[in-house]
C-alpha positions in Angstrom: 94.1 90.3 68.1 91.1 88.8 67.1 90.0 87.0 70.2 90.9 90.8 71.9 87.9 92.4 69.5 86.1 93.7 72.5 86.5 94.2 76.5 84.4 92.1 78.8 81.5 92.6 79.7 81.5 94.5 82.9 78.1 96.2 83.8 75.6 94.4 85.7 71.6 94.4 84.7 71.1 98.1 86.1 67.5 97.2 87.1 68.6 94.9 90.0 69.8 98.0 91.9 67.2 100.3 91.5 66.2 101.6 95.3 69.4 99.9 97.2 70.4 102.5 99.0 73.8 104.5 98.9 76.1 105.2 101.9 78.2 108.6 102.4 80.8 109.2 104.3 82.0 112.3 106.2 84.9 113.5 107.9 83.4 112.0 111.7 83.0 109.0 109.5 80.1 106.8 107.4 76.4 108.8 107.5 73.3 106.8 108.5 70.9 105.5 106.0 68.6 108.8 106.9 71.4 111.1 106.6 72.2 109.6 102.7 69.2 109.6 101.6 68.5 113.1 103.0 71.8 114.8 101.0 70.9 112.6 97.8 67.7 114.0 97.9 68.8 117.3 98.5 71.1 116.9 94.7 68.1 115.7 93.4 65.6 118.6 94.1 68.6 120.9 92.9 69.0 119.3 89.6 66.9 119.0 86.4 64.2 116.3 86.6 67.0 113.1 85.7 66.9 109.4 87.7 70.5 109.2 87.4 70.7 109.3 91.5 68.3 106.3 91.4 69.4 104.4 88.7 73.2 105.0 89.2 74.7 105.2 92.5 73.6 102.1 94.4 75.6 100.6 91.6 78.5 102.8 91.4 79.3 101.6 95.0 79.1 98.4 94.3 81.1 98.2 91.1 83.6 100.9 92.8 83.6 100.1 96.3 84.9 103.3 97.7 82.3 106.2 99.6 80.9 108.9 98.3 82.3 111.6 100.3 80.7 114.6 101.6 82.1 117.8 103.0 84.7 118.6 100.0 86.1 121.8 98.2 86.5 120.8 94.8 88.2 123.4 92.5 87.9 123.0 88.6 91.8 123.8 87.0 92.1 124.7 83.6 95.2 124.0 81.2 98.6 124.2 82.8 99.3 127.5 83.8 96.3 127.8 86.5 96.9 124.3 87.9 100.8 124.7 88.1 100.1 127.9 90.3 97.9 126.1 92.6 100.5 123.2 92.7 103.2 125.7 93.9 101.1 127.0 96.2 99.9 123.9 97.9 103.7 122.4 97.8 105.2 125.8 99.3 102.7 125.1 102.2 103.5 121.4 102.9 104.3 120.6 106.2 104.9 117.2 107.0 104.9 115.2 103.1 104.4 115.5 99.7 103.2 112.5 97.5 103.4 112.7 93.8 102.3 110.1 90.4 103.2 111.3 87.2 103.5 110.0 83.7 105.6 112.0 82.5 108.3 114.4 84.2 109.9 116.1 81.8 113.3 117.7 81.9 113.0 120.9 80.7 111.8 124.4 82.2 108.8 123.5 84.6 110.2 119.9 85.5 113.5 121.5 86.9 110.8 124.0 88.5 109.1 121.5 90.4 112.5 119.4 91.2 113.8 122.6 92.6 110.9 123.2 94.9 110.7 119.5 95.7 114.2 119.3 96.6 113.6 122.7 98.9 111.3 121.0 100.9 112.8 117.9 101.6 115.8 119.8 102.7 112.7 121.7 105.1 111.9 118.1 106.5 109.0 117.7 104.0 109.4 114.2 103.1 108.7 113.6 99.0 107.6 110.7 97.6 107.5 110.5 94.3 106.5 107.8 91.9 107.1 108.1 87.8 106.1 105.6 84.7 109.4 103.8 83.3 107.5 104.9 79.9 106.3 108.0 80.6 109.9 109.6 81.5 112.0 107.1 79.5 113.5 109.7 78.0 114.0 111.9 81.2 117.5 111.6 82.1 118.7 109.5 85.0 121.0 112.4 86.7 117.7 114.2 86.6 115.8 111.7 89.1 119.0 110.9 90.9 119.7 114.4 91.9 115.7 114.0 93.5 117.5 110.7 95.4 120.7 112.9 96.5 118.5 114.9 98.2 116.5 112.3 99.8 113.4 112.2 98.1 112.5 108.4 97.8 111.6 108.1 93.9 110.0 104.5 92.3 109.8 104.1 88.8 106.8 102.4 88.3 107.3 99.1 85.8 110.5 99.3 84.9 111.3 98.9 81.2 114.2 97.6 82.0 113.4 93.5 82.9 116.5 93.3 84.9 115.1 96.2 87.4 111.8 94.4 87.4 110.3 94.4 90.9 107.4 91.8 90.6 106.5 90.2 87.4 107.7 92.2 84.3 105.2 93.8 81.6 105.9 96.1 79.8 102.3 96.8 78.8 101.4 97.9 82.5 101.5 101.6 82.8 101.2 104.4 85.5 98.9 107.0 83.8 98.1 108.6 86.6 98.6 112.5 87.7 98.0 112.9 91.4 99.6 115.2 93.9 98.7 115.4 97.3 100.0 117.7 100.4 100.1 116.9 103.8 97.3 114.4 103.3 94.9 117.4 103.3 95.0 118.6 99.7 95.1 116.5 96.4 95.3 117.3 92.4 94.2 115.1 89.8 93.1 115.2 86.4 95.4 114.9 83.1 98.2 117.3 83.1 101.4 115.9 83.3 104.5 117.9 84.5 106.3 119.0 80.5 106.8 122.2 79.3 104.1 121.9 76.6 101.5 122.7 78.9 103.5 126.2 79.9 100.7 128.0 77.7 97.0 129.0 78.3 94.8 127.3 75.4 92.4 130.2 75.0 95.0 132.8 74.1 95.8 134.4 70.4 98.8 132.9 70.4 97.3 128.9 71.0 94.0 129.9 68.2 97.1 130.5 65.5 97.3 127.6 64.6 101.4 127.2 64.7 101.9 123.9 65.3 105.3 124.7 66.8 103.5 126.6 69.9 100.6 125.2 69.8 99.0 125.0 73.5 97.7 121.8 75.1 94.3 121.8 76.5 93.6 120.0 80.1 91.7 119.9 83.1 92.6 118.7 86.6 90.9 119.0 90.2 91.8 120.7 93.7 90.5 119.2 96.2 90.1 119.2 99.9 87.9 117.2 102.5 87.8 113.4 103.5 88.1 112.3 99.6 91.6 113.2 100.0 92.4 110.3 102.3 90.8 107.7 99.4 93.3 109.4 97.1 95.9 108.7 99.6 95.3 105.1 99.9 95.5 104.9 96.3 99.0 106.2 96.0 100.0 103.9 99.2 98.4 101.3 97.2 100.6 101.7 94.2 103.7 102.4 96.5 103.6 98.9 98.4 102.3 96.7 95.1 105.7 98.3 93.3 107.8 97.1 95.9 109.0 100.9 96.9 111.0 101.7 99.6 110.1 101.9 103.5 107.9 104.9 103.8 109.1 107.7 106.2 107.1 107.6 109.2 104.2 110.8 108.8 101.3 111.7 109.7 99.5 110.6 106.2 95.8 110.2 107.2 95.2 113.7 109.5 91.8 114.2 110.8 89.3 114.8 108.2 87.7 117.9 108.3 84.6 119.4 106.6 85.6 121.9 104.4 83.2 122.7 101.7 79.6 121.1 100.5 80.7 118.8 97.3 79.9 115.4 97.0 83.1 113.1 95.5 84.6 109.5 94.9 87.6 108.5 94.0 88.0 105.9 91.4 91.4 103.8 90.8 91.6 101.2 87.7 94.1 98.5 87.3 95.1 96.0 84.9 94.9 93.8 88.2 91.1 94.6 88.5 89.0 92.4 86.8 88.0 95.2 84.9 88.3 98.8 84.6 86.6 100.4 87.9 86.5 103.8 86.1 85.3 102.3 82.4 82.1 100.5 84.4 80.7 103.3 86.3 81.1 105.6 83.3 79.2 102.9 81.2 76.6 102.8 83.9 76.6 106.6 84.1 75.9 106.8 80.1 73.3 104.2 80.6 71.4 106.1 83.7 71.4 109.3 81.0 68.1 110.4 80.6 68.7 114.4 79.1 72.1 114.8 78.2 75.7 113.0 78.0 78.9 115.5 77.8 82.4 114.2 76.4 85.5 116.1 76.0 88.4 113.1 75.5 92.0 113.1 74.1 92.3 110.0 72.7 89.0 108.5 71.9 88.9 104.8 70.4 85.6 103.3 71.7 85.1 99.4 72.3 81.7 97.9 71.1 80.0 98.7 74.6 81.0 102.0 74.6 79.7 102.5 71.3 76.3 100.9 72.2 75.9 102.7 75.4 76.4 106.1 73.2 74.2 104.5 70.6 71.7 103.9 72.8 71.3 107.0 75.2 71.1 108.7 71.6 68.4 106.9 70.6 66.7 107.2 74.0 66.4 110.9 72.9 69.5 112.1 75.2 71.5 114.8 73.9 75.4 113.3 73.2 77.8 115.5 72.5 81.8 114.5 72.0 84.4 117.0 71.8 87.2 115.1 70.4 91.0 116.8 68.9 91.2 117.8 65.4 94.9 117.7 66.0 97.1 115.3 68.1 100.5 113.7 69.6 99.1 110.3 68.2 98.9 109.6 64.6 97.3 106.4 65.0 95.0 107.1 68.0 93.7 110.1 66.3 92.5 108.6 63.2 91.5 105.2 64.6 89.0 107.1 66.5 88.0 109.0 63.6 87.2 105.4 61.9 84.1 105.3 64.2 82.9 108.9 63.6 80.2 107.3 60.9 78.5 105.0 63.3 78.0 107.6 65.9 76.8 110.3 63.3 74.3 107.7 62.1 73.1 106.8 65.9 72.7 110.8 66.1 75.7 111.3 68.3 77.0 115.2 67.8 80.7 115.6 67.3 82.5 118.5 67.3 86.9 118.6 67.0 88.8 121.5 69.2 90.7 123.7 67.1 93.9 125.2 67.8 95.0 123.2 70.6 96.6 119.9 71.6 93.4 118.6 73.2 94.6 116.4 76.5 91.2 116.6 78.8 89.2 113.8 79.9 85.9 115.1 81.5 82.3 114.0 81.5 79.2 115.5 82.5 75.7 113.2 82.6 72.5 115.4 83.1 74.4 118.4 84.4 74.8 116.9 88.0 77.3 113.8 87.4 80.7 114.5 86.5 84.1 113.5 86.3 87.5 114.4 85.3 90.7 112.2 85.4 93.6 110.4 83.5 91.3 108.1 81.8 91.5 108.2 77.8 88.0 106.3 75.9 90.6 103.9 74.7 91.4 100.7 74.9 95.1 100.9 76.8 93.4 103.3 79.5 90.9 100.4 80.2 92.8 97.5 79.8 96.7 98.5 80.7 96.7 101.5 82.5 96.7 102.4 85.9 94.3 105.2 85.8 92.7 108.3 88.4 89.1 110.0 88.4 86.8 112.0 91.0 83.2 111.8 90.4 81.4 115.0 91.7 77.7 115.2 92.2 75.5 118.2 91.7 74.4 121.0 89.9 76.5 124.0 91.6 79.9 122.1 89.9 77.9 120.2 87.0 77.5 124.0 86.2 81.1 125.2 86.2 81.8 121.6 84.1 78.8 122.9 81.4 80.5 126.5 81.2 84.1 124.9 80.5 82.2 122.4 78.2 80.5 125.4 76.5 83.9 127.2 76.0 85.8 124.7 74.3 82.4 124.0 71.9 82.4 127.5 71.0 86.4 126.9 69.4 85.2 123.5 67.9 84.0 122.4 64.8 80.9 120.6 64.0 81.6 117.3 61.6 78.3 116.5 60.0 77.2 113.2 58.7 76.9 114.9 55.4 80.7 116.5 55.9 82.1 113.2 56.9 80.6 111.0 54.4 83.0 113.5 51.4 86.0 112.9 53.3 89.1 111.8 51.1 89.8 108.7 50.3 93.6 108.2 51.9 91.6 109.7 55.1 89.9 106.4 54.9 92.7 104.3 54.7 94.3 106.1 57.6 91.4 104.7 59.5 91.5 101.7 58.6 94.9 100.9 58.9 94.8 102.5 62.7 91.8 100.5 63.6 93.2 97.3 63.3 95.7 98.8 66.2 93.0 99.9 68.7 93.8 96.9 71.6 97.3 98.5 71.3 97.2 102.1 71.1 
């Protein structure tokens, strides 16, 4: 464990990029080097005066690789409820396929729900593809997912636990983490919200402020989206569907013609533990380090490596505003309070943190200077960066940075502030706790 005590090294001197320029693409295909520069431009004149356009993107496209996209609808989902109804909606619309990566598929009240449904359309001629982490749904029952396969819905569990199902090499470390749906090539979800039961209530209501640990609600945040970013999350999931050895895919049409369907700006960003480092982990470093007014976290599971901790460090002491909302309650005993063990350090550095009350806190969003933001699977932990198969969308500009800053502002209002002065009286078997889960962070 102690030649693991940090990640490598993955961001590039951001100076050499500085003025390269950045390519978009469209649904007729990649825009000139006029035609980038003039929508860049355009974000930049709508947003507060920040060089994060300059300093970041050039780079972003090279650490990343895929476009920035123009011509997207992008449609911010809070906690379960909302994005399970625009789920439904999109699936009961599907024409020709349905592709869908989960962590977890639980077999209780909204997992039959969305077997039912997915069974109902393959019986339509909707082919379903479906892809599930051995982990994530270990304790899913098999007749659940083989009633799925009766029906003809072509199911791969990702990484078996099992060695003796083992597809390609076995380990067992190597996990699916990703939440994507997509319909008929033409609309996708992403974000953090798996498909359990536990997400069945809003996180703003009476009952989830109550405090009952029973009910309490789980808070999380996942996209909509439609426009030619869809087809980058397509290749993703085709991606992970031919590395795990899946079946033949029915023949459909899976890349339809792009079409222009709204004014957002977005990249998709896969990660793999067969990258030589996390895609998603480098351009959010970059991101931090192109901060010049303000850096906005809200993360589940929050146990920084040494650059992340510089990079927060250091856009605090560059006079940026950093502000983490991180749980005050959580699934994962260790996780929780090895993340706590760094809560010193940052208050130090001048780092604000504030813990969400009253919920299960599950979102992972960001928001740099009001006009770069993602949301996604990604945890600020170590197993997100270095095991995990992982899924975010960056989005670009002001008119969504906006709706991000208002769902940011929500969740501060049911926070609490932890002050250096607060933190430094904590107990002293809170301390242990810390300690003891620290020594655990490469594994967590």
């Amino acid at each position: 464990m102690a030649a693991c005590s940090s990640l490598p090294t993955v961001v590039p001197d951001l100076a050499r990029r500085i003025g390269a320029s950045t390519p978009l693409s469209g649904a007729y295909g990649p825009l000139s080097a006029v035609q980038s520069k003039a929508i860049l431009e355009r974000l930049k004149s709508r947003s507060t005066s920040t060089s994060i356009f300059d300093r970041h993107l050039a780079l972003e496209e090279a650490i990343v690789g895929s476009p920035l996209t123009i011509g997207n609808q992008v449609v911010l989902l809070q906690d379960g409820p909302a994005t399970y109804r625009a789920m439904f909606a999109a699936i009961d619309a599907a024409r020709d396929h349905i592709h869908m990566e989960t962590y977890i598929m639980d077999d209780d009240e909204v997992g039959q729900r969305f077997a039912q449904t997915l069974m109902a359309k393959q019986r339509q001629g909707v082919q379903v593809h479906l892809i599930v982490d051995s982990a994530g749904t270990f304790d899913t029952p098999k007749v659940f997912f083989q009633r799925l396969i009766d029906s003809g819905i072509k199911v791969l569990e990702f990484n078996p636990i099992n060695p003796l199902l083992a597809r390609k090499e076995w380990s067992l470390n190597q996990r699916d983490h990703r939440k994507l749906l997509i319909v008929d090539g033409r609309t996708a979800f992403l974000g953090g919200i798996n498909i359990s039961s536990v997400y069945s209530g809003g996180s703003f209501s009476q009952k989830a402020q109550s405090g009952n640990t029973a009910t309490v609600a789980w808070r999380d945040t996942d996209l909509q989206l439609r426009g030619p970013v869809v087809a980058e999350f397509q290749k993703l999931f085709l991606a992970t569907w031919e590395a795990q050895k899946g079946a033949s895919l029915a023949v459909k049409n899976y890349f339809p013609l792009p079409e222009n369907v709204g004014q957002q700006v977005v990249r998709a960003i896969g990660s793999s533990p067969e990258d030589p480092y996390s895609l998603i982990y480098a351009t959010l470093l970059s991101a931090i380090g192109s901060a010049e007014i303000s850096v906005r976290v809200t993360n589940a599971y929050f146990v920084p490596d040494p650059q992340l901790l510089t990079a927060l460090e250091a856009a605090a002491g560059r006079g940026v505003e950093v502000v983490l909302i991180l749980p005050s309650q959580t699934d994962s005993w260790l996780t929780f309070h090895a993340g706590r063990g760094y809560y010193h350090q940052l208050l130090v550095a001048g780092v604000k943190i504030y813990e969400r009350r009253g919920v299960i806190l599950h979102s992972k969003t960001a928001l740099i200077d009001g006009v770069w933001a993602t949301v996604g699977s990604t945890n600020l932990d170590w197993r997100s960066f270095l095991h995990n198969y992982e899924l975010n969308a960056v989005v670009l500009g002001t008119e969504f940075g906006s709706q991000v800053q208002a769902m940011f502002d929500k969740d501060l209002a049911a926070s609490d502030a932890i002050t250096l002065a607060q933190w430094e009286r904590r107990p002293l078997d809170l301390r242990i706790k810390e300690f003891f889960s620290r020594t655990w962070a490469y594994w967590l």
